[in-house]
C-alpha positions in Angstrom: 27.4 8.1 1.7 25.6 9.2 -1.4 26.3 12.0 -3.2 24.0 15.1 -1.7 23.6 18.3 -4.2 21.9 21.7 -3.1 18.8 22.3 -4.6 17.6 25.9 -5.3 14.4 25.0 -5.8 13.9 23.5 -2.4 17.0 25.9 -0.7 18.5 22.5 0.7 21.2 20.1 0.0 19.3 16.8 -1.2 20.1 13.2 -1.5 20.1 12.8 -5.1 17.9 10.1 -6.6 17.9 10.2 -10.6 14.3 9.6 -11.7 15.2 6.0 -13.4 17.8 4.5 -11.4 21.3 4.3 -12.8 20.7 7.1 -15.6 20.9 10.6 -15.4 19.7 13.7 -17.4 21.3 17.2 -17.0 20.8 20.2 -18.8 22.9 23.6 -18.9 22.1 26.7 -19.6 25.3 27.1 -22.4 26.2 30.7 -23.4 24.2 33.5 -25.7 27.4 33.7 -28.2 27.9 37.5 -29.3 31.2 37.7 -28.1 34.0 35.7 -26.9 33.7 33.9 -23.6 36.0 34.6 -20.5 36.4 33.0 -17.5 33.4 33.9 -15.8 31.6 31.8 -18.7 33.9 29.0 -18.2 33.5 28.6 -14.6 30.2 26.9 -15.4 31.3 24.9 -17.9 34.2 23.7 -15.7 32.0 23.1 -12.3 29.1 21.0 -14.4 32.5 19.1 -16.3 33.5 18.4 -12.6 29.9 17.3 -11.7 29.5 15.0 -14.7 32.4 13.4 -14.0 31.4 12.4 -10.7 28.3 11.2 -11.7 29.9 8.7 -14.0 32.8 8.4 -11.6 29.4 7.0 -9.3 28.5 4.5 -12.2 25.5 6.4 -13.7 25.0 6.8 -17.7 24.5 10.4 -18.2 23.0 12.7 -20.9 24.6 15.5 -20.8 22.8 18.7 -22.4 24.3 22.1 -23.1 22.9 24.5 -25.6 23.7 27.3 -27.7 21.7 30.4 -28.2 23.3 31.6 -31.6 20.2 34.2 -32.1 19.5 37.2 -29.7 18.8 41.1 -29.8 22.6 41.2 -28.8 23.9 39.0 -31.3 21.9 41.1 -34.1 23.0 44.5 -32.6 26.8 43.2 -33.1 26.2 41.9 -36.6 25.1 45.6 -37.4 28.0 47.3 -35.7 30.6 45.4 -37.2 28.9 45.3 -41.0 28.7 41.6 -41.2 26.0 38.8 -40.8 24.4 38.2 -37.1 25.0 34.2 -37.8 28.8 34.6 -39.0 29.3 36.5 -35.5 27.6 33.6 -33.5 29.4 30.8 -35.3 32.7 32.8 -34.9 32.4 33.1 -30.8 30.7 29.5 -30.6 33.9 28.5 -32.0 36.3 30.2 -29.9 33.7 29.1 -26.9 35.0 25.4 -28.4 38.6 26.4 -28.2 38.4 28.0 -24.1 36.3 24.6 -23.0 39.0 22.7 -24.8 42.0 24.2 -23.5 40.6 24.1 -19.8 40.0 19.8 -20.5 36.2 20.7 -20.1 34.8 17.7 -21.9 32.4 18.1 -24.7 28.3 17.3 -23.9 26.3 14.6 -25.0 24.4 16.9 -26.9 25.7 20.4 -27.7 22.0 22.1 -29.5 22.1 25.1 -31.0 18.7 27.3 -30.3 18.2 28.5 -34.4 18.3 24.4 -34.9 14.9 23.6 -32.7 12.6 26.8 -33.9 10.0 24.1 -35.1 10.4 22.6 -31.0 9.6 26.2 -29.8 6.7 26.6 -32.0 5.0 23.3 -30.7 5.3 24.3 -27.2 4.3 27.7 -27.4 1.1 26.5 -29.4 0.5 24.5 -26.2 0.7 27.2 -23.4 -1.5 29.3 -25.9 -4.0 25.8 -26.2 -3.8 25.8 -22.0 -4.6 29.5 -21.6 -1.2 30.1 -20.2 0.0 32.1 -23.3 -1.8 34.9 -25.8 -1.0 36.8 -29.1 -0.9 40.2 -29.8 -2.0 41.8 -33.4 1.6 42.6 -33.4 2.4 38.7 -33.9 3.9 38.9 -30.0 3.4 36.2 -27.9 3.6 36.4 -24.3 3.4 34.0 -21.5 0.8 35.6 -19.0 2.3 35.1 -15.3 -1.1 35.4 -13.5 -2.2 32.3 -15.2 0.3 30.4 -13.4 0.2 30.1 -9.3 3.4 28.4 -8.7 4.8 31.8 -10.4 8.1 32.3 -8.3 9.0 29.2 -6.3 12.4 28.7 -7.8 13.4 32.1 -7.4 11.0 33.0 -4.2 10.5 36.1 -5.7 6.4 37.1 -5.3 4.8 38.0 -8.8 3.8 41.4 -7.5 7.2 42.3 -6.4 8.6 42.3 -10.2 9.0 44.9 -12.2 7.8 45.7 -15.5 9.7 45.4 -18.3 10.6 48.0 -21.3 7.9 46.1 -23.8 4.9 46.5 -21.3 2.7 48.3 -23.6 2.4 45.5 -25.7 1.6 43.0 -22.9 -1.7 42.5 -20.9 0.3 42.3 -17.5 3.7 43.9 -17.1 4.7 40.5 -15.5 4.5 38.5 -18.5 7.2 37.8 -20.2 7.9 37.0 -24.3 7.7 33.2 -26.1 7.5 35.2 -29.2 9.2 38.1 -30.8 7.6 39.2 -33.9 9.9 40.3 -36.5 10.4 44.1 -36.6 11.2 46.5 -39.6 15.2 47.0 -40.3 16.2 43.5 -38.7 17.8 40.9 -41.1 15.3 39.1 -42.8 17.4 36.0 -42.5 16.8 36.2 -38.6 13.1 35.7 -38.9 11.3 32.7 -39.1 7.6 31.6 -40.2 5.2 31.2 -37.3 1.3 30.3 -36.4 1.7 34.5 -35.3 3.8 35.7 -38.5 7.3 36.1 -39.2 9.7 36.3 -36.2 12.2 34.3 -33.6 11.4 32.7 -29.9 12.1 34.6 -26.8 15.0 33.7 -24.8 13.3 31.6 -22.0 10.8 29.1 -24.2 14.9 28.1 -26.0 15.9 26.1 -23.1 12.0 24.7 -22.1 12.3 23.4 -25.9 15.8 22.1 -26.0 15.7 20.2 -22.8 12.8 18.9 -23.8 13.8 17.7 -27.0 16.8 15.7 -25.8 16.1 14.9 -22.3 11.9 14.3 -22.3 9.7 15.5 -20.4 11.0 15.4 -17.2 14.7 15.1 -16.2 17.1 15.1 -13.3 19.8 18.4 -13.1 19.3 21.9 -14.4 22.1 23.6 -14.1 23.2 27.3 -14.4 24.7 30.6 -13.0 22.8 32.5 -10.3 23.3 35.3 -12.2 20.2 33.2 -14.7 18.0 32.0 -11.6 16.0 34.7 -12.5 14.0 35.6 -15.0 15.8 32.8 -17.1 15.3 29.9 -15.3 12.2 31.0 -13.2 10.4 31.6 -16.5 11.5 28.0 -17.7 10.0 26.6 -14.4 6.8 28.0 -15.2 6.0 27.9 -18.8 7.2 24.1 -19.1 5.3 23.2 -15.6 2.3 25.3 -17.6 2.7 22.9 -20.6 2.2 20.0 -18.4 5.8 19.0 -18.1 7.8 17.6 -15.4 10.8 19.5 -16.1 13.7 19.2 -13.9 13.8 17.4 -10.2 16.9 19.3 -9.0 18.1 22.9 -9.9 22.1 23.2 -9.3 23.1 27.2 -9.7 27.1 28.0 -9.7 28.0 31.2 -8.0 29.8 34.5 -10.1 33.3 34.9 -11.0 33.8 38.5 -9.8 36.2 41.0 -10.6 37.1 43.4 -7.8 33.6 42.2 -6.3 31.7 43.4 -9.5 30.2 40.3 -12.2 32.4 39.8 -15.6 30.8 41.1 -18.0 31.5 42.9 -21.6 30.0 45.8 -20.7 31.6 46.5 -18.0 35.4 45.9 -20.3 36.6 43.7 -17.2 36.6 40.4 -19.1 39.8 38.0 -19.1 40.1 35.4 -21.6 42.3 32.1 -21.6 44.8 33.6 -24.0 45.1 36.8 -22.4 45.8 34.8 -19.0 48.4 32.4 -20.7 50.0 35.8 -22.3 50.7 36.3 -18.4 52.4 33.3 -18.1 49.4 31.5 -16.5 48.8 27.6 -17.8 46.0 26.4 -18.6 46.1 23.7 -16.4 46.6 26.2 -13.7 43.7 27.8 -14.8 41.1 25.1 -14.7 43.2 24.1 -10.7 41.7 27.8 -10.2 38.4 27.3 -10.7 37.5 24.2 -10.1 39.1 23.9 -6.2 36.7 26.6 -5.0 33.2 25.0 -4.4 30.9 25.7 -7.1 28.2 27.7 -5.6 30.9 30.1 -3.5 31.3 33.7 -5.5 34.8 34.2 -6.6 36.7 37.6 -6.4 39.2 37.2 -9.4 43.1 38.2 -8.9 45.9 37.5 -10.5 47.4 37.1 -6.8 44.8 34.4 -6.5 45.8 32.4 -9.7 49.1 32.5 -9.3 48.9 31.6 -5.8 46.9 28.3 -7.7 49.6 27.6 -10.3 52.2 27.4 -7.8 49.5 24.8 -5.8 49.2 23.0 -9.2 52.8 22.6 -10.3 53.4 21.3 -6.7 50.6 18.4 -6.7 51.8 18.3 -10.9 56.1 17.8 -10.2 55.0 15.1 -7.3 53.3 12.7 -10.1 55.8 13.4 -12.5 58.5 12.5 -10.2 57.2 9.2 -8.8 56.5 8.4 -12.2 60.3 9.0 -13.2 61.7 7.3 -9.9 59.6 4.4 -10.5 57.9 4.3 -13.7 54.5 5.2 -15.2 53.2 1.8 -14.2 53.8 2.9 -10.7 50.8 5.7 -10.6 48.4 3.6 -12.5 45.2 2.4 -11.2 45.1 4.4 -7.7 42.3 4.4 -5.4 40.2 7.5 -4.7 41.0 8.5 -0.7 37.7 7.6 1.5 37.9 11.5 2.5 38.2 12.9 -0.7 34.9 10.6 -1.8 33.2 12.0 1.7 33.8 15.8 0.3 33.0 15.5 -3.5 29.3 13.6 -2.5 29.7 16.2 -0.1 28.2 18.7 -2.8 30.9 18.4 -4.5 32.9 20.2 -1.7 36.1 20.3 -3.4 37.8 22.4 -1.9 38.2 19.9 1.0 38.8 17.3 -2.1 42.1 19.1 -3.0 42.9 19.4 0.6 42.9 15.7 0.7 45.1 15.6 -2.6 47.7 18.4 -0.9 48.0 15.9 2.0 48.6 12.4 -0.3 50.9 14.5 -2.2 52.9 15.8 0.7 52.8 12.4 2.5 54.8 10.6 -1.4 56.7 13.6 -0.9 57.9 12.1 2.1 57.9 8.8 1.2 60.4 9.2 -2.1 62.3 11.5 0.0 63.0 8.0 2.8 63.3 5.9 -0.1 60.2 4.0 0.2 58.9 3.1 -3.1 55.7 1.2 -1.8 54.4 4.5 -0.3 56.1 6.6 -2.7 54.4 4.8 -5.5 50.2 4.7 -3.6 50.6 8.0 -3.2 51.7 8.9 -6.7 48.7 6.8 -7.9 46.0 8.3 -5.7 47.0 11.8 -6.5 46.8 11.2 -9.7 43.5 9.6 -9.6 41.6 12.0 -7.6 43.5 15.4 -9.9 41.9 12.9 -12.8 38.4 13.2 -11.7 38.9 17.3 -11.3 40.0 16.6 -14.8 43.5 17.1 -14.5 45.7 14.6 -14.3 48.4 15.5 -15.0 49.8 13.0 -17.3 47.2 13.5 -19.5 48.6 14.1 -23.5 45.7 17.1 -23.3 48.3 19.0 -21.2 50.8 17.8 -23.8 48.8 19.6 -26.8 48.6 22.8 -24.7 52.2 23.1 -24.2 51.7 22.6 -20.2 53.9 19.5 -20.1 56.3 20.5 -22.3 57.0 23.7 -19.7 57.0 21.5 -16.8 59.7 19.4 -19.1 61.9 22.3 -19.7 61.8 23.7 -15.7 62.8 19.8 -15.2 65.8 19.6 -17.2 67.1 23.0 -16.3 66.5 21.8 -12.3 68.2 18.7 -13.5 71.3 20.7 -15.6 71.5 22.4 -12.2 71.5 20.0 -9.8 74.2 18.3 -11.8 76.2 20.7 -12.2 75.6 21.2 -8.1 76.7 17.1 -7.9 80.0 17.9 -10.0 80.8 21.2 -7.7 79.8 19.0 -4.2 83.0 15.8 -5.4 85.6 18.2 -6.6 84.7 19.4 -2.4 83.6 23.0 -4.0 80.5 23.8 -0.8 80.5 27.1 -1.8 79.8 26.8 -5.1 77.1 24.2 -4.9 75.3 26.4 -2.0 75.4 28.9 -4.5 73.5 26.4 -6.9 71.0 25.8 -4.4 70.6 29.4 -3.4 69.6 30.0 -6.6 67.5 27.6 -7.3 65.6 28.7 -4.0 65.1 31.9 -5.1 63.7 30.9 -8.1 61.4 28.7 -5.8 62.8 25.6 -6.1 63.7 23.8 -2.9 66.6 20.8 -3.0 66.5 17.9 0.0 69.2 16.2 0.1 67.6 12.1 -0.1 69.0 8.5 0.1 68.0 8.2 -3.6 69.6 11.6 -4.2 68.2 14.8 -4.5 65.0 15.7 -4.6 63.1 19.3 -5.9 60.1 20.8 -5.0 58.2 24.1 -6.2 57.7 26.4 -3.3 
């Protein structure tokens, strides 16, 4: 079977077909950077990581696109409340966006644009929907994409033209409907924030960024746009249109991740509900653990956010995690090298990337080793070991990877293993000098702490609860 993605446009799952076989083009929206990202940001960047690692896991070459939009009305209204430049504010968050996607193993894109680095891009194409009648000026030095020029207005979204509503600017617009390619710069904004245009001085509306970006890296027309559906519309609706207007193919396939919620209401600044990566591991949550989190819960499902929830995940983690370590230290790292992806675990990731049922296959590999260590058979012991860690590996997180190393992950799973050890030793000494109670004691404790001992032919073996 083929790997099958749900389209938004079409509101079905598809057989995906790149346009020229054997290559692939994807573009995602990135984030608008006047603040730092949490992990409602990051569960798009780690569901389209997950995706473009089974597209190459499939043997495609892909181009991976995901921009930055370091200029915005919110990025200039932070510069002014905090007394410093809009750009220094932008190039702050974009770098602590760097530092979340790294610390989750979210791999960096083929192309990582900013939007203030393609302004000449914009221009072009706005000139063109103003050529095709799809686009006018205003004296102001506005320009506005006008919706009714358009037909196909609406069919990602399936939202009818005449059920939007207007938007605060509509006295400077012919219809209320249309929306802005051009904002013309206004009195007491930076003067460093504007740029020189065919219309006068001034920056490019949100929507024509992407249009311009996608188009500059990917062509024309490409395979996967991807995004939140919290962006299906106006965003990406408006991209649809003015880049179809422009005579563009634009994207085949639209792939929209659902909201990380928080008590069933979207993360957001505003609202002062937002959790960061730090603020998490502050909590005693990995990082590992994290990314475990959100990428085992199918992409396009809404998430409620708990901490019940991600702990609940870390203990799932350090389970699948203490299983590869420990076949590797039984039998050696050469042992879980090189293992096969399960045919079930293939069926649900070109399932739509179903993962959930992916990591159900993992918990059952991982259970079945379990087993297999604890009856001393090292064949079984040692396929399983190398099968879990290849399919963790393409949810990016395998969990021998040095990345975990860097973050400090591994180096907490070492400690909790050589106080298990110190303990289960100590257990060993109490069970020859024929002191039970004392090594029950051991054991108890270690089972309150979560920690289960079996008893083996190869000696004892833990396990986190």
């Amino acid at each position: 079977m083929s790997l099958r993605l749900y389209d938004t446009g079409t509101r079905s799952i598809r057989e995906f077909q790149p346009r020229n076989p054997g290559r692939v083009g994807v573009y995602l929206c990135g984030l608008t950077v006047q603040g730092p990202p949490h992990i409602g940001h990051l569960r798009s960047g780690v569901s389209y990581d997950v995706l473009i690692r089974w597209l190459r896991r499939s043997g495609y070459d892909v181009t991976y696109v995901r921009n930055v939009t370091d200029v915005d009305d919110k990025i200039l209204v932070r510069g002014e409340e905090q007394g410093r430049p809009w750009w220094a504010i932008a190039y702050e968050n974009e770098q602590k966006l760097a530092e979340a996607y790294h610390s989750l193993n979210v791999a960096p894109p083929t192309y990582e644009p900013r939007a203030t680095g393609h302004i000449t891009q914009m221009i072009d194409l706005i000139e063109s929907l103003v050529e095709r009648g799809h686009a006018y000026a205003t004296d102001a030095g506005d320009v506005w994409f006008s919706v009714s020029s358009w037909a196909d207005y609406g069919q990602l979204s399936h939202r009818r033209p005449d059920d939007m509503l207007s938007s605060p600017e509509s006295g400077a617009k012919r219809d209320s409907r249309d929306f802005g390619l051009w904002k013309a710069h206004k009195a007491g904004e930076p003067e460093d924030a504007a740029w020189t245009s065919p219309w006068g001085p001034g920056r490019p509306g949100w929507h024509i960024e992407c249009s311009a970006m996608a188009r500059r890296y990917l062509g024309d027309a490409f395979d996967i746009h991807g995004g939140g559906t919290d962006i299906m519309f106006p965003h990406h609706e408006n991209e649809l249109a003015q880049s179809r207007a422009a005579g563009l193919g634009f994207a085949k396939y639209w792939v929209h991740n659902g909201m990380l919620n928080l008590s069933g209401t979207k993360m957001s600044k505003s609202l002062g509900n937002t959790l960061s990566v730090a603020a998490l591991g502050e909590k005693g949550f990995s990082a590992a653990a994290i990314r475990y989190y959100l990428s085992g819960v199918q992409y396009r499902s809404a998430v409620d956010f708990s901490e019940d929830a991600l702990a609940e995940a870390q203990s799932a983690w350090e389970r699948l995690s203490n299983f590869v370590h420990r076949t590797a230290e039984a039998l050696g790292t050469e042992a879980v090298i090189g293992g096969s992806l399960a045919p079930d675990f293939t069926a649900a990731m070109d399932d739509d990337l179903n993962t959930p049922a992916a990591v159900a296959v993992i918990h059952d590999a991982a259970r079945e080793g379990n087993a297999a260590l604890d009856a001393g058979d090292d064949a079984a012991a040692a396929r399983a070991g190398a099968g879990v860690r290849a399919m963790l590996d393409q949810l990016g997180l395998d969990p021998l990877d040095p990345h975990w190393d860097d973050l400090g992950d591994a180096k907490l799973t070492g400690a909790v293993d050589a106080l298990v050890k110190l303990a289960l030793e100590q257990r060993a000494e109490a069970r020859a000098r024929k002191d039970y109670a004392a090594a029950d004691r051991i054991r108890d404790d270690l089972a309150h702490a979560g920690i289960t001992v079996k008893d083996t032919p190869r000696g004892p073996v833990w396990t986190v609860d």
